[in-house]
C-alpha positions in Angstrom: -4.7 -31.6 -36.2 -7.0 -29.7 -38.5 -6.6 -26.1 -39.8 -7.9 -22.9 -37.7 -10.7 -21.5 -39.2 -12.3 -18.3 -39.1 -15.4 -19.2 -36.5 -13.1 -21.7 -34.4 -13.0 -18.8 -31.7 -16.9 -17.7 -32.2 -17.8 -21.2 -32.1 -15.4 -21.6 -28.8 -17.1 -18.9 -27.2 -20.8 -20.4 -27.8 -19.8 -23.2 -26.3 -18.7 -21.5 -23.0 -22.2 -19.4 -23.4 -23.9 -23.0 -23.4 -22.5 -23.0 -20.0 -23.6 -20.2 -18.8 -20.5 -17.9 -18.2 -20.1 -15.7 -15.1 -17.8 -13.5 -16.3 -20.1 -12.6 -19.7 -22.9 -11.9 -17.4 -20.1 -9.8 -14.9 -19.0 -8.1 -18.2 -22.4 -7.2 -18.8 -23.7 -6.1 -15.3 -21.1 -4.3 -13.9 -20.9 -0.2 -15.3 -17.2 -0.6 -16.0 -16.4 2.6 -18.2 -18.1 4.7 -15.5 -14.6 3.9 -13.4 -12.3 4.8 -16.7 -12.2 9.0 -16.0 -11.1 8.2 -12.2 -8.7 5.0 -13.4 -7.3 7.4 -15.7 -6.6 10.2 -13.9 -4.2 8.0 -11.5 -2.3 5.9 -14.4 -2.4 8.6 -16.8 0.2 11.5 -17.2 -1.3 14.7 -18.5 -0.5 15.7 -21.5 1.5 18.4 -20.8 3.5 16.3 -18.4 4.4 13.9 -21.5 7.7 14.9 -23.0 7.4 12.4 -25.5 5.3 10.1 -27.4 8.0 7.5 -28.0 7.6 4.5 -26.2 5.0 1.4 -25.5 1.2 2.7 -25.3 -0.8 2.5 -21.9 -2.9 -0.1 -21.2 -6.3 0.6 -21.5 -8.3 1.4 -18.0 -10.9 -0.9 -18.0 -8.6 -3.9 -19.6 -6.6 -3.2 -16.3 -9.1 -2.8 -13.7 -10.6 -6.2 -14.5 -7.4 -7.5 -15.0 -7.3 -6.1 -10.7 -10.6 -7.8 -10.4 -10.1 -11.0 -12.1 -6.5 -11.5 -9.7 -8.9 -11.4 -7.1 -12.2 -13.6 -8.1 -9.7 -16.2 -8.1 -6.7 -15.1 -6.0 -4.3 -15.3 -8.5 -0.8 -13.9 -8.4 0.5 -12.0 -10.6 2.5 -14.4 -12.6 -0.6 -17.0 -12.4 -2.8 -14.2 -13.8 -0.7 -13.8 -17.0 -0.4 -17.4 -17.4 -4.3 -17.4 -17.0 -5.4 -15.3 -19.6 -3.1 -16.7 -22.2 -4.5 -20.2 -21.4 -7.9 -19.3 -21.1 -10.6 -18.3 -23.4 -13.3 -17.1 -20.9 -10.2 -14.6 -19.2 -9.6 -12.8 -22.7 -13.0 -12.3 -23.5 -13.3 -10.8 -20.0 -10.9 -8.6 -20.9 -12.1 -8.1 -24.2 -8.5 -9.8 -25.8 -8.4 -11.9 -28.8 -5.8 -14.0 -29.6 -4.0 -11.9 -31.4 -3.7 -9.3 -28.9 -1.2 -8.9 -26.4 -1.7 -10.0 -22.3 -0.7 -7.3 -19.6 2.6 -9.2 -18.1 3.0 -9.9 -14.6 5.0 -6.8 -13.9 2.6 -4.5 -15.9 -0.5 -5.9 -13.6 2.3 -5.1 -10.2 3.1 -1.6 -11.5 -0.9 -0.3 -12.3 -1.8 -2.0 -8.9 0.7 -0.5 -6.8 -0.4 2.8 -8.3 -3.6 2.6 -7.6 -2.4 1.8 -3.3 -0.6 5.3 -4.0 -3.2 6.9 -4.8 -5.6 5.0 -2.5 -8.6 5.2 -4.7 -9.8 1.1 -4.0 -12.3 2.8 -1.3 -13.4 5.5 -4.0 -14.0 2.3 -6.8 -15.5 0.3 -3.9 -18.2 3.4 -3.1 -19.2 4.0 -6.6 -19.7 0.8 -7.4 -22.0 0.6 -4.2 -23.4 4.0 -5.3 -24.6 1.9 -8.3 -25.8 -0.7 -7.0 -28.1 1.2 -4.9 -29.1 3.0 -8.2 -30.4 -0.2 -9.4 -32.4 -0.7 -6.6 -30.2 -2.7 -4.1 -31.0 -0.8 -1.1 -29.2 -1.0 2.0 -32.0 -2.5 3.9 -33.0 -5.2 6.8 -30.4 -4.0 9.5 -27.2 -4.8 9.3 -24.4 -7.8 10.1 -20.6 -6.8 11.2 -18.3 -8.9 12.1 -14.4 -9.3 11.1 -12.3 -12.0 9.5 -8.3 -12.5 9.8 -6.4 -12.4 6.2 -3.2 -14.1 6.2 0.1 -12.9 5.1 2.9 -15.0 4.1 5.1 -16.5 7.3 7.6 -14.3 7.7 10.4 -16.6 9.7 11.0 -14.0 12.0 12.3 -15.0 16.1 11.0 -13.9 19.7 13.0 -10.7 19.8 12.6 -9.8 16.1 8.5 -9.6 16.4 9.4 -8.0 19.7 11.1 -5.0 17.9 8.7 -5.4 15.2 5.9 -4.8 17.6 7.5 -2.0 19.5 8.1 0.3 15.9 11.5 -0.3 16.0 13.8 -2.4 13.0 14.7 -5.7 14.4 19.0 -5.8 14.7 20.6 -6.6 11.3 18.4 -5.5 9.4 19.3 -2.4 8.2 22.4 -4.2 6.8 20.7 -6.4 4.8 18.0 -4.1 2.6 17.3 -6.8 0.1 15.5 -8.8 3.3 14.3 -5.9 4.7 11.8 -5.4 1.7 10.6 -8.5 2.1 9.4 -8.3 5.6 5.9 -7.3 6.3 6.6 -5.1 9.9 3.2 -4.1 9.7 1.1 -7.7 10.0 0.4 -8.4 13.7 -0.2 -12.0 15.4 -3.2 -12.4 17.2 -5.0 -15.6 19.0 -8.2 -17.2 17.5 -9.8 -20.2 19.0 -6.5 -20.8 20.9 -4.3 -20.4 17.9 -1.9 -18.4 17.1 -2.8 -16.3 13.4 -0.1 -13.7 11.8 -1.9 -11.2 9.0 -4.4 -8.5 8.4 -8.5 -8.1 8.8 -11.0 -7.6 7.5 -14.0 -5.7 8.9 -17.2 -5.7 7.5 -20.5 -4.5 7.7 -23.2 -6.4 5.5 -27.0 -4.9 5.1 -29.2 -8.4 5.8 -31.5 -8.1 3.2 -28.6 -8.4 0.1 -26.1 -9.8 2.1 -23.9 -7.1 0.2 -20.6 -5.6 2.0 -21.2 -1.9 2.6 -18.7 -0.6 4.5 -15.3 -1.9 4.8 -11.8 -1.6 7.4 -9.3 -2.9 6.9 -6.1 -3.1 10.1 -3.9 -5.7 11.2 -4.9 -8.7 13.0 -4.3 -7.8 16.6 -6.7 -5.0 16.8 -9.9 -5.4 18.2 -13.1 -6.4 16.5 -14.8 -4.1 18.8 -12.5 -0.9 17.9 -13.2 -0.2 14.7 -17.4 -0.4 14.6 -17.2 3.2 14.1 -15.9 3.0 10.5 -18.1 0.2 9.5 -21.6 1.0 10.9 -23.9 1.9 7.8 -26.2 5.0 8.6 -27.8 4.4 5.0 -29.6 1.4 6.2 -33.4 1.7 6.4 -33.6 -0.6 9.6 -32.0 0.1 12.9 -30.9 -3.4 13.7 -27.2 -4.0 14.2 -26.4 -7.9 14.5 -22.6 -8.8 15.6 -20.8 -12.0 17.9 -20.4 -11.5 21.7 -17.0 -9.6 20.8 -18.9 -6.7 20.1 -21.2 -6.4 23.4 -19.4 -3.9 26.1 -21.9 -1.3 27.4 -19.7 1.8 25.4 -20.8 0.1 22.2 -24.4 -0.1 23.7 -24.1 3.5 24.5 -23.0 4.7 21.2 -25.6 2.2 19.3 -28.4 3.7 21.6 -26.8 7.5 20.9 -27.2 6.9 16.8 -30.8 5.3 17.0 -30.1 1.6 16.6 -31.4 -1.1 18.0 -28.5 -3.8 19.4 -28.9 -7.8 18.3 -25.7 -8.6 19.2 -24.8 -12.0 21.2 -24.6 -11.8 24.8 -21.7 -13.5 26.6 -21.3 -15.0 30.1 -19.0 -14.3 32.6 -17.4 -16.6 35.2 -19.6 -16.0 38.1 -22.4 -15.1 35.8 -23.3 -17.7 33.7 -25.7 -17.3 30.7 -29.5 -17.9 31.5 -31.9 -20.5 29.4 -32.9 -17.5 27.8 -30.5 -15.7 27.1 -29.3 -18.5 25.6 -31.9 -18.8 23.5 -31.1 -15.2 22.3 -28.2 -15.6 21.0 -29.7 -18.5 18.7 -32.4 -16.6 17.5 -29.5 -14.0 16.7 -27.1 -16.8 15.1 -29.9 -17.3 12.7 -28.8 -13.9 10.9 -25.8 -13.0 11.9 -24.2 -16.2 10.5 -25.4 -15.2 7.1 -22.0 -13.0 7.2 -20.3 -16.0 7.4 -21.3 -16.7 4.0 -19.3 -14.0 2.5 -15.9 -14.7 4.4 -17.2 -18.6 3.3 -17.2 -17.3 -0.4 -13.9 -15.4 0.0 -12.0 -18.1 1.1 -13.2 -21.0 -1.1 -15.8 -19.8 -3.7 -12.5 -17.2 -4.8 -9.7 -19.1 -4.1 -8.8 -17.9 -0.7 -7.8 -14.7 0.9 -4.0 -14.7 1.4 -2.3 -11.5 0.9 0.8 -11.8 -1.1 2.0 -8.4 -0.6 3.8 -6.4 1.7 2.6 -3.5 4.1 -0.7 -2.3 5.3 -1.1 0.0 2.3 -1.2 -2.9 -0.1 -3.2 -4.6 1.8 -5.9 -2.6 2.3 -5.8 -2.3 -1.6 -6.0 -5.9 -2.1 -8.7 -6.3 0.7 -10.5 -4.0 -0.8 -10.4 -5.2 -4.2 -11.4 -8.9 -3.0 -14.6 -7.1 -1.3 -15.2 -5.0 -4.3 -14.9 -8.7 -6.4 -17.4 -10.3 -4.2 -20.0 -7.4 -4.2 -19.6 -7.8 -8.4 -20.0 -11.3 -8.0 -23.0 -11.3 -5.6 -24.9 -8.0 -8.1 -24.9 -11.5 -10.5 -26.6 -13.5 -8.4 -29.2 -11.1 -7.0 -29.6 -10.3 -10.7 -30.1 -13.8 -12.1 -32.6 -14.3 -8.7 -34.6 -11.1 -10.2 -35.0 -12.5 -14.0 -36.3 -15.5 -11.9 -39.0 -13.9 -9.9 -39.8 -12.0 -13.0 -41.6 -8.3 -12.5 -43.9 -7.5 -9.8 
């Protein structure tokens, strides 16, 4: 085994550059110090609240925020994000580490994540970063795609009558006598039915413009609420076409109503009934609709394999909608790349 020299690491990083990086060209794209004033205002005491300056320094605000963002691009866990970015060279240079630099712990990423669900400023990251991207010219245009995908939680192990006072607000019997358990049940995931099978979790409602295929507007509840509920928080009015494409779980005639009341134009799937039957053509319909709506199905497709999966190792809505809302903020970072790198291709017009 040789001796280190002083351009092992340079020549290291070259070699990752050979392959073309992501995260160099994320580092490079995204406006990360534009966040550091709001990032700092929630994990920073003032100065006069400081009674002393003993103690280990604070982390800086953009090492920590893409420390948030890497956990997601690749659904770490905590532990398996520290254990990440001391074993990889690509992670410290995301975070702009060198080796002799120390690596935010597992319990240090925790702590500046669980502040940030306090403060609930994910959807405030997640709009300025959209605000930006508009900026550069990624417009919210072509109509737009909503639909909704479940996020899992960890089982929970819980009986019939337990979810049954779980579901009625109420803390199952024996509980309250055992706290440590307690804190490590998630009362507010909800089982629902997909396809015939029984899911327990979160989800995750989105609304896509069809032209990036960017998310735009995010909700986040737990699984057992209705797709169709929540369209209110997730229609865009920024989008310079009135099209709205969604499944047959959208189509009632309130949501036509209230589609036709804002000025857009309905492409969502019809569905049959059972002494009404679908026609030819309206069959046909909802193909010609499938042709763009699926395109949504992309992004869910990216979020669970492209990043690792979309399993929510926390507990409590609040936490999740932070951690949702992180892994869409991730995916609209790693999809500005993409649409970037198709640009340099095209070239100017």
């Amino acid at each position: 085994m040789g001796q280190m020299g002083f351009f092992d690491v340079s020549t290291r990083y070259a070699g990752l550059d050979v392959k073309s990086d992501a995260l160099v060209k994320r580092n490079a794209l995204v406006p990360w110090a534009d966040c550091r004033p709001r990032l700092e205002a929630v994990w920073r005491r003032p100065p006069e609240a400081r009674t002393s300056k003993a103690g280990r320094k604070p982390w800086d605000a953009v090492v920590m925020v893409k420390a948030l963002v890497l956990c997601e691009l690749y659904n770490l866990s905590d532990e398996q994000f520290e254990y990440q970015v001391r074993d990889r060279l690509s992670f410290m240079r995301f975070l702009g580490l060198g080796l002799e630099d120390p690596v935010p712990d597992a319990t240090t990423v925790w702590q500046y994540r669980e502040q940030l669900v306090q403060a609930g400023v994910v959807d405030a990251l997640f709009s300025a970063f959209d605000a930006y991207l508009k900026g550069e010219g990624w417009l919210v245009m072509g109509g737009q795609m909503i639909d909704a995908a479940i996020v899992p939680v960890p089982k929970q192990r819980n009986d019939r009558d337990e979810n049954a006072a779980i579901k009625a607000g109420k803390t199952p019997d024996g509980w309250d006598n055992k706290p440590a358990r307690n804190r490590q049940k998630d009362t507010d995931a909800r089982w629902t039915k997909k396809h015939g099978t029984s899911r327990d979790g979160d989800k995750n409602h989105v609304s896509l413009d069809r032209r990036h295929k960017l998310i735009r507007r995010y909700e986040v509840t737990d699984a057992a609420v209705h797709d169709s509920q929540v369209i209110d928080d997730v229609l865009d009015a920024d989008n310079t076409a009135s099209d709205v494409w969604a499944d047959r779980a959208y189509r009632s005639a309130e949501i036509e109503e209230k589609l036709e009341d804002r000025g857009l134009k309905t492409r969502i799937h019809r569905k049959g009934h059972r002494n009404r039957p679908l026609t030819k053509r309206e069959q046909q319909g909802n193909k010609t609709r499938s042709k763009v709506r699926a395109r949504v199905e992309h992004v869910f497709g990216a979020q669970t394999a492209d990043m690792g999966g979309t399993l929510v190792r926390s507990i409590g809505i609040a936490r999740a909608k932070a951690r949702i809302g992180l892994k869409n903020l991730a995916y609209n970072m790693r999809c500005a790349v993409q649409l970037d790198g198709l640009a340099d291709a095209r070239g100017p017009t």
